[in-house]
N, C-alpha and C positions, 0 to 999 in steps of 0.2 A: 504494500500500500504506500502510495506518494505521501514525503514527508507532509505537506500542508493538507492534505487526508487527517493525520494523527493530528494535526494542529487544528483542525476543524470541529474534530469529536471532541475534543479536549477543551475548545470554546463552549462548545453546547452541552456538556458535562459540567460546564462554571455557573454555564447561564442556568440550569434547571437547577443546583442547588442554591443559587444565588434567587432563584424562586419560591423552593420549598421552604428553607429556612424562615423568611421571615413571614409566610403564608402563615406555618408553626404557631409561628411567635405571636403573632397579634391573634389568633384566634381561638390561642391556649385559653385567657383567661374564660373563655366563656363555656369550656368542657362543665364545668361547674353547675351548670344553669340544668332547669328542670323541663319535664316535658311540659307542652303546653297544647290547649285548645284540640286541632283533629287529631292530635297523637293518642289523645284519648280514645276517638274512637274506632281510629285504623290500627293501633297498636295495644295501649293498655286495656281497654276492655274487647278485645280479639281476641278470645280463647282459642282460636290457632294458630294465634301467634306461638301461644306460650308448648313449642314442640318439645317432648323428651327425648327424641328419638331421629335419626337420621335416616327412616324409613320412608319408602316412596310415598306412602298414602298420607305420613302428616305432613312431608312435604309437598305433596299437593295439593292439600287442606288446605295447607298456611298462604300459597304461592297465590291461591282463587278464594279467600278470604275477603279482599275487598272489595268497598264500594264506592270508589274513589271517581270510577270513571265506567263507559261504559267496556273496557277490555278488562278491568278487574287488576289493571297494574301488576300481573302478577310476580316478575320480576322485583321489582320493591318491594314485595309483599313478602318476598319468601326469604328477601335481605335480611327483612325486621325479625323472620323466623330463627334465621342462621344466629343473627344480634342476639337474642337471647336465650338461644341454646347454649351457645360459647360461654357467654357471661354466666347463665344461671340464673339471671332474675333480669326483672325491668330494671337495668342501670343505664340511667338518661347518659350517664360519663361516657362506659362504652358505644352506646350509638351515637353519640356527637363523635367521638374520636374515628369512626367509622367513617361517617360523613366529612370530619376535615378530609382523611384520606383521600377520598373521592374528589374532593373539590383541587386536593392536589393534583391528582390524577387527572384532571381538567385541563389545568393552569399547565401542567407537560404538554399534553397532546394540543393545547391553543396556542403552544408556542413553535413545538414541529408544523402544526397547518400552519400559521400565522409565514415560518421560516417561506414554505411553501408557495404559499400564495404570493408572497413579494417577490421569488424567485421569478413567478410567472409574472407577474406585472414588468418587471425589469426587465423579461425577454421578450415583452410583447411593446415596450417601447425602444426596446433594443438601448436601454438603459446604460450607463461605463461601470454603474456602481459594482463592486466588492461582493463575493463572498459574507465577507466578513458583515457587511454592511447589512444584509438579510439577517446576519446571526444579531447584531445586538436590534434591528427595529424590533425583530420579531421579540427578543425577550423581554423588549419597552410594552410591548402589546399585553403577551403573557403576564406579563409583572403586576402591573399596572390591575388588569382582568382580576388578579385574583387576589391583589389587595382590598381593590376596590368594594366598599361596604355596601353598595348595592345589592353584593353576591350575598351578604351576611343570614339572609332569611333563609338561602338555599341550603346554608349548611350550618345554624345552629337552631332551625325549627329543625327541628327529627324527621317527618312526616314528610317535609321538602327532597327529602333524599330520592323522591319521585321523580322530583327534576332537575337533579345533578347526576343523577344515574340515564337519565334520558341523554343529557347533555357529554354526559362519557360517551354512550354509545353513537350517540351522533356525531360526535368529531372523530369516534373510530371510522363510522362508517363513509364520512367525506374524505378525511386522510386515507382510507385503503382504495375508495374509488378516486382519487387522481393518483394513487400506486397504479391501477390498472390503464387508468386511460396514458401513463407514461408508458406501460410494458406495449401496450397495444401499437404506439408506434414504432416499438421496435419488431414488431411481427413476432410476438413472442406468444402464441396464440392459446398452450396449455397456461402457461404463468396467469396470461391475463383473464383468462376464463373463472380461474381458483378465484385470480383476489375480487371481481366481481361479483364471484357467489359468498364472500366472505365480508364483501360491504356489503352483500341487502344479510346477511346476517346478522349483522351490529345494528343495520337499521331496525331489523326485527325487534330484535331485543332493547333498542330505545324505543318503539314503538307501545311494547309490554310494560316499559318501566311508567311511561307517560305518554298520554295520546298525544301533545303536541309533537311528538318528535316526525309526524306525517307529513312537516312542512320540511324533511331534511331536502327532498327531489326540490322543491322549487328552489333550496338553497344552491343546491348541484346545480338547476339549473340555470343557475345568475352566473355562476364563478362559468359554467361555460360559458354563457354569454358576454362576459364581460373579458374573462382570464384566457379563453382558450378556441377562440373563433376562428383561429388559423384552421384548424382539422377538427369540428364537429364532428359528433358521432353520428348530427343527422344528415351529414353532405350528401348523401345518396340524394336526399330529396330535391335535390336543386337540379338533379336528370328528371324529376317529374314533368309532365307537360303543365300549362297556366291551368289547364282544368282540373287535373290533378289536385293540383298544388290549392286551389280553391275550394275543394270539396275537402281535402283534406283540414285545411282551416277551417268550415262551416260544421266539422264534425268536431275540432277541438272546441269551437263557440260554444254547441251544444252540451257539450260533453261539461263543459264548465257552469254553462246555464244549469244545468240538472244540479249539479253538485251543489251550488249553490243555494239553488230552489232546495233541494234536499236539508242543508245543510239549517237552513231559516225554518223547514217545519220540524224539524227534530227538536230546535229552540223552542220553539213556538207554548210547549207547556210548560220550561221551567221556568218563563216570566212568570206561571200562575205562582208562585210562591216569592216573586223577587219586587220592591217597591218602583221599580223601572219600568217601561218597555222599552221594547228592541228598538226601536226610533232613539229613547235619549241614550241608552248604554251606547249604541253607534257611536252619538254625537259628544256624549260624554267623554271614551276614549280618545277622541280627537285632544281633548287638554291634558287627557291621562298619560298618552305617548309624549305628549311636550312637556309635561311634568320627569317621566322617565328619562329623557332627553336632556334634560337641564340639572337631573340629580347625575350622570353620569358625569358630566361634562364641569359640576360645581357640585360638591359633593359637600353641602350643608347637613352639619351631626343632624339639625333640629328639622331638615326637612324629611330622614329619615322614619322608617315605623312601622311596626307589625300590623297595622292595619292605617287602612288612606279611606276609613268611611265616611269623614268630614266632607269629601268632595263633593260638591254642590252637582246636581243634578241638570247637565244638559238641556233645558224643552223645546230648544230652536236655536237656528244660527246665531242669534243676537242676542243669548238669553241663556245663558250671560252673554256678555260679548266679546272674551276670552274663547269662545266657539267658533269665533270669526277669525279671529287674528289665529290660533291653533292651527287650523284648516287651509290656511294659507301659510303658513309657517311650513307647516307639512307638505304643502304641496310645492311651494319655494324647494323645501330641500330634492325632493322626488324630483325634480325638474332641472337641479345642480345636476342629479348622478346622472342625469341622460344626456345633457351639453357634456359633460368632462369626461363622458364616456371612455372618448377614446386618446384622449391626454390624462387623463388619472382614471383609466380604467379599477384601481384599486378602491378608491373613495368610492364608486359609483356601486362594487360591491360589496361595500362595508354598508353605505346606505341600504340595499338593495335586501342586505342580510339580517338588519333589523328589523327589517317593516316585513318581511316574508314572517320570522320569527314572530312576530306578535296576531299575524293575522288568526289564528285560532284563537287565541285568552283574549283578545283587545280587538274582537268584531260582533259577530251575531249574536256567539254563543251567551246563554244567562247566567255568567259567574260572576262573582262579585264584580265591581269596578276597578277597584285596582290594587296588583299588589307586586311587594319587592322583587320576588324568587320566578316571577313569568322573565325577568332581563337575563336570567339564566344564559341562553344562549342567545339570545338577540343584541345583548350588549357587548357580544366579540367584535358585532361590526360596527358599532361605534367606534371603538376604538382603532380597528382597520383603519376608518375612514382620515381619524385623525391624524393616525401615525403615515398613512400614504403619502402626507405632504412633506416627508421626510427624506422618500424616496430620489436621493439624486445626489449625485457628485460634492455638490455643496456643502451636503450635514458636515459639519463641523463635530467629531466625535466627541473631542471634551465638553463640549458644550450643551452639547446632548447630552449626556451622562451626566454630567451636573443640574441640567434640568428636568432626566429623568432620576435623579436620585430626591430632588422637593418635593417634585409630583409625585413617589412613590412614598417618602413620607408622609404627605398630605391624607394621601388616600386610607394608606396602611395607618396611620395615632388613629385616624377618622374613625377604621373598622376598630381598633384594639379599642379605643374609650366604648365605643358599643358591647364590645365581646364581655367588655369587665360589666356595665350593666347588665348584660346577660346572663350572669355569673350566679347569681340566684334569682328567686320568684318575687320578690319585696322589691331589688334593687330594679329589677327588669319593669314594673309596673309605675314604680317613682319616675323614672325618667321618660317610661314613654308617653307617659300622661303630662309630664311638663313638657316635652317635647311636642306634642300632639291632644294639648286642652280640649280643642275642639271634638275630640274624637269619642263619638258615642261606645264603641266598642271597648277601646282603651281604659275609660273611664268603668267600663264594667269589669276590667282588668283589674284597675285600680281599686274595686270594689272587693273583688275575688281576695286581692292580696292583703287588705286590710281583715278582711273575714276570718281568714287563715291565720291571721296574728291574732283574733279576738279583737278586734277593736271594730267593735257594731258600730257604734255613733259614726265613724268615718269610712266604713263601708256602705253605712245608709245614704248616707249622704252623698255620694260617688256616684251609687244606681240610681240616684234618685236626678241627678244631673245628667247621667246616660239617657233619662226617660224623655229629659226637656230637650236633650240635645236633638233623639229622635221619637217622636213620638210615634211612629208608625212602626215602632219594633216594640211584639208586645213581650220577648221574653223579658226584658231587665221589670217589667213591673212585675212578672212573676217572681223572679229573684227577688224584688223589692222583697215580697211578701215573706218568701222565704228567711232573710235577714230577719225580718221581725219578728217572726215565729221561734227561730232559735235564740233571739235576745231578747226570749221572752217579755217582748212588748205586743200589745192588744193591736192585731189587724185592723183597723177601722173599718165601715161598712161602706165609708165613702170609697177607699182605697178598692173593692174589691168590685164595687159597681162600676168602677175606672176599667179597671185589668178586662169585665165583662164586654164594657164600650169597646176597646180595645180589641177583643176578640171577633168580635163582629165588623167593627169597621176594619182592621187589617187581615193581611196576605197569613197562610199561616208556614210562617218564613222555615229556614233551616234550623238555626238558631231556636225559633219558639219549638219546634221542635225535642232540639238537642233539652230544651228546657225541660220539659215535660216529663222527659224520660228520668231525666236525674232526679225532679222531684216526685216523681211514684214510686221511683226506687226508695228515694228519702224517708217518704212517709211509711212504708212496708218496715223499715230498718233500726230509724231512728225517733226517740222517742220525742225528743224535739221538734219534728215536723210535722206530729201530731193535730197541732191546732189546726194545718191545713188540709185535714182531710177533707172535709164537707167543700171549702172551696176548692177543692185541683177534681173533683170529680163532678163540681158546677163548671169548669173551665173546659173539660175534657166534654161534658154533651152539649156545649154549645159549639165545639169543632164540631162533633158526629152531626148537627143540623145541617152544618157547612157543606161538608163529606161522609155521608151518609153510606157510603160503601168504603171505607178506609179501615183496613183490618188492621193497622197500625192504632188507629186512635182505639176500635174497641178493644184492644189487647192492652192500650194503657187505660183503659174505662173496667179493667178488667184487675189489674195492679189498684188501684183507685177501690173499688169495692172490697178487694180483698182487706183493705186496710183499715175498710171500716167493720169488718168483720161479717161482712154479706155474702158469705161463701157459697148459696145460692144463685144469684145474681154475677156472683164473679164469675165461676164456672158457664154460667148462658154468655157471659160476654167473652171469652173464653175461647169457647167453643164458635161462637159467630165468626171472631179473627180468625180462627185456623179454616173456616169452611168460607170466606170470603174471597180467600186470594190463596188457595190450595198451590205449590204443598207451604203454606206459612207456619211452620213448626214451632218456633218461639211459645204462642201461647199454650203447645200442647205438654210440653215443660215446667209451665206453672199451675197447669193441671196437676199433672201426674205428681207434686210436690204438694198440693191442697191434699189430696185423697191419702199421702203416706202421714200426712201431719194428721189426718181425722182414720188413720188406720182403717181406709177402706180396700184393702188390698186388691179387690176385684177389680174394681174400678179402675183403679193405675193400671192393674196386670193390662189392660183392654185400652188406653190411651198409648201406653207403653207399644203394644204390636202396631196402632195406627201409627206413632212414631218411626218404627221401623221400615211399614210401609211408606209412608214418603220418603223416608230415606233415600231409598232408593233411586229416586226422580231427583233428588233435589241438588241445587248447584255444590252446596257442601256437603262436604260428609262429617255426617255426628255420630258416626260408630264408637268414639272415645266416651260420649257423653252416656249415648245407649248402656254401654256396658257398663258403667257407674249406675245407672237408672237401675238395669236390671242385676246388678250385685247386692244393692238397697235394696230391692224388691225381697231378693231370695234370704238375705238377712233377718227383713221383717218379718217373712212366711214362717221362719224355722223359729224364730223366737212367738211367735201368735200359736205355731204349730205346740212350743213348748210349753206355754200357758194352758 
């Protein structure tokens, strides 16, 4: 191997630990911090997460566990599995440490593509720059990526690890396919067949981790459009006749039309539970991406946050009028990458790579509005776009290095002051709520961590600000109530006719949801919750008015009775959720747990086999549970039999 070969590898063995290390280091402090919010319910209460065994069936339990999306993530899912098999218990330490891994493993392979991609920009302007000159842009890119506190949701929420594992395999899979389309011009036809069937494998497996990674071809398809126009893989097509060539385009129109149309009615019902419609979430995203845009680019601690639900709502161009100027800002830039196309063909796909990357979380679909861990991989091209103008003879190296040593500063204190608030559940809620006053959610945050200390008066007080902040999200007045019940202070009857208003005039959201759940749990559990039984089971039939075939709400109409000791009436409600939305197993479970508590052993023994029966049909498998069910059973037989 040529000596400036060994000088080469030996640059980009500086550069990548000159990357890891201090990724490490600003990120360490926040190993510390706890789970939070979905990890709840894609992880800690996932009884398949919790695997003892390396056997295929609870590893495919675990892997199709979730319900994250509609492929079921299984990949991430079966991560969380592996997390804590290894470890032995829910330790938040180990899967964050997991997760920096990954994120490291990012920041590598965004620095090999990054090297990559400026090689082909510099040969497509036939450029004088260096070798060398590809090796440090590209680790200014890298560096830079994954100091940057943008990244920070992706890898110390837990549950994000959905979308840095996407973002792994999606840069495996763009890095192996331009391996193959360089093998291909060397006529190297087995080589390049392998490493093509080995990038749509990586795509697969980002695709499994998280559905966004679907946008990875239109990403492909910019860098060829931009990076590699000389030799197209679709050159044949320019031997087609005009007519050819027009039907051929009349069938991609269509072909795009469907998707789309597809794509808007598949939305179409989960606006029924979100306070938006698709009209302003559009419009809205419009500020949302230049909000994303201007946090990359000016990386303010305070404009940082685990949640952005403060952002005012879209209803027209004008309205705000930040919808206007957005909209045009955006389309300013989208109109740079097409002029500079082919004089900074790089910038044009660093632009090209962001706005592809958001087009699934920041368009039709009904996800929240806006959040940190979607910049994931869309924010590689920003910084593409930036560092392209570096691209030429000129860079002055010291000078660079000393201003990318500020900027990497900058970025990196930015993430590490965050990581250290992250650090635990108290400190994590103090600042993001001063950082983010406005934010209804945060301030329920605020209220959780107050709660956890004991200090009701400024827990109350927190939810009770979440409620002014949004009054059309009716879980925080349900938590209201709940604070009040465990600091044993008197519900008011004002207080509960609100939460009733509340339920009828709003959506019945995710959140009011996730609320529900935890307090019929509560009230079954703890003797504290007590006071609200008669209201959570007023609360629960006025959804059933709403959604009157929803086997969800009568299964917690069902938890709800049982707590007030209506074992008759619990069992009908019970039984109505498992025959509403067959095979819904959940409530046949808390059957079969009424009938062992009031030692009706027939009874269970005959809910028990209809259990088994679904089983069969059903997405997961509860064979683990079954045979706890029926070792109970045979336990309580032989002792009833010994009596």
């Amino acid at each position: 191997m040529p000596l400036f070969s060994y000088m080469n590898i030996n640059k980009s063995l500086l550069y990548l630990s000159l990357i890891i290390t201090p990724t490490w280091l600003v990120y360490y402090p926040g190993i510390s911090g706890p789970f939070l919010f979905d990890d709840r319910t894609n992880i800690l209460n996932n009884a398949f997460i919790r695997i003892t065994s390396l056997s295929i069936n609870e590893l495919i339990s675990s892997a199709f566990s979730g319900n994250a999306g509609p492929l079921k993530r299984p990949i991430a899912m079966l991560s969380f599995a592996l997390n804590y098999f290894f470890s032995g218990s829910y330790d938040a330490s180990s899967f964050k440490v997991t997760n920096i891994i990954i994120h490291i493993l990012n920041a590598c392979l965004t620095f090999i593509l990054a090297k990559k991609l400026i090689s082909l920009a510099a040969a497509k302007l036939a450029t004088p720059a260096k070798q060398n000159t590809f090796g440090y842009l590209a680790f200014g890119i890298a560096l830079i990526w994954a100091l940057h506190p943008i990244n920070l949701t992706s890898v110390l929420y837990i549950v994000q690890r959905m979308t840095s594992l996407a973002t792994l395999f999606s840069l495996l899979a763009i890095i192996t396919y331009l391996n193959a389309r360089k093998s291909s011009e060397k006529n190297r036809c087995t080589y390049t067949t392998f490493l093509y069937f080995t990038s749509l494998c990586f795509f697969s497996l980002a695709i499994f981790s998280k559905e966004n990674a679907l946008l990875v071809p239109l990403i492909i398809l910019a860098i060829e459009l931009t990076l590699l126009t000389d030799h197209p893989p679709w050159s044949r097509i320019n031997r087609l006749s005009k007519e050819q060539k027009a039907t051929l385009l009349s069938a991609i129109i269509l072909v795009g039309g469907i998707l789309l149309t597809l794509a808007i009615a598949y939305s179409a019902n989960g606006y029924n539970s979100r306070p938006f419609t698709l009209v302003e979430r559009v419009l809205t995203e419009t500020r949302v991406l230049s909000l994303y845009i201007s946090l990359a680019l000016i990386p303010r601690i305070d404009g940082f946050g685990l949640f952005h639900d403060e952002i005012a709502l879209s209803t027209g161009l004008l309205t705000p009028i930040t919808t206007f100027t957005s909209i045009t800002f955006i389309l300013l830039i989208l109109l740079s990458a097409l002029l500079l196309r082919k004089r900074n063909p790089l910038y044009s796909l660093g632009v090209f790579w962001f706005f592809i990357g958001h087009m699934m979380e920041s368009t039709v679909f009904p996800l929240e509005i806006a959040h940190e861990h979607r910049n994931n991989l869309p924010s590689i091209g920003i910084f593409l776009a930036v560092f392209s103008f570096l691209l030429s003879n000129k860079t002055q190296r010291n000078r660079y290095f000393i201003t990318l040593t500020i900027c990497a500063f900058i970025v990196g204190a930015t993430t590490f002051l965050r990581s250290s608030q992250w650090s635990n559940y108290q400190s994590l809620a103090f600042y993001e709520a001063s950082h983010n006053p406005n934010s209804p959610a945060t301030q329920a945050l605020l209220s959780n961590a107050a709660y956890q200390a004991k200090n009701y008066p400024a827990s109350a007080n927190a939810i009770k600000k979440a409620m002014e902040l949004d009054p059309q999200e009716t879980a925080y007045a349900l938590h209201y109530q709940v604070i009040l019940a465990i600091s044993k202070k008197e519900i008011p009857e004002e207080l509960q006719q609100l939460t009733l208003q509340k339920i009828r005039q709003n959506k019945f959201s995710p959140s009011t949801q996730l609320a529900l759940d935890h307090i019929t749990g509560c009230i079954n559990k703890y003797r504290s919750c007590k006071p609200l039984r008669a209201n959570v089971l007023a609360w629960i039939e006025l959804y059933i008015e709403k959604q009157p075939t929803s086997a969800y709400l009568f299964y917690l109409k069902g938890k709800a009775l049982k707590s007030l000791d209506n074992s008759i009436a619990a069992k009908q409600a019970f039984n109505k959720a498992s025959l509403l939305k067959p095979p819904f197993i959940h409530p046949l479970f808390d059957l079969v747990d009424m009938y062992f508590s009031q030692r009706n052993l027939r009874e269970a023994s005959l809910i028990i086999e209809r259990i088994v029966q679904l089983n069969n049909n059903y997405d997961l498998n509860r064979s683990k549970e079954i045979k706890e069910l029926q070792s109970t059973l045979t336990i309580l037989e032989q002792r009833q039999h010994t009596l």
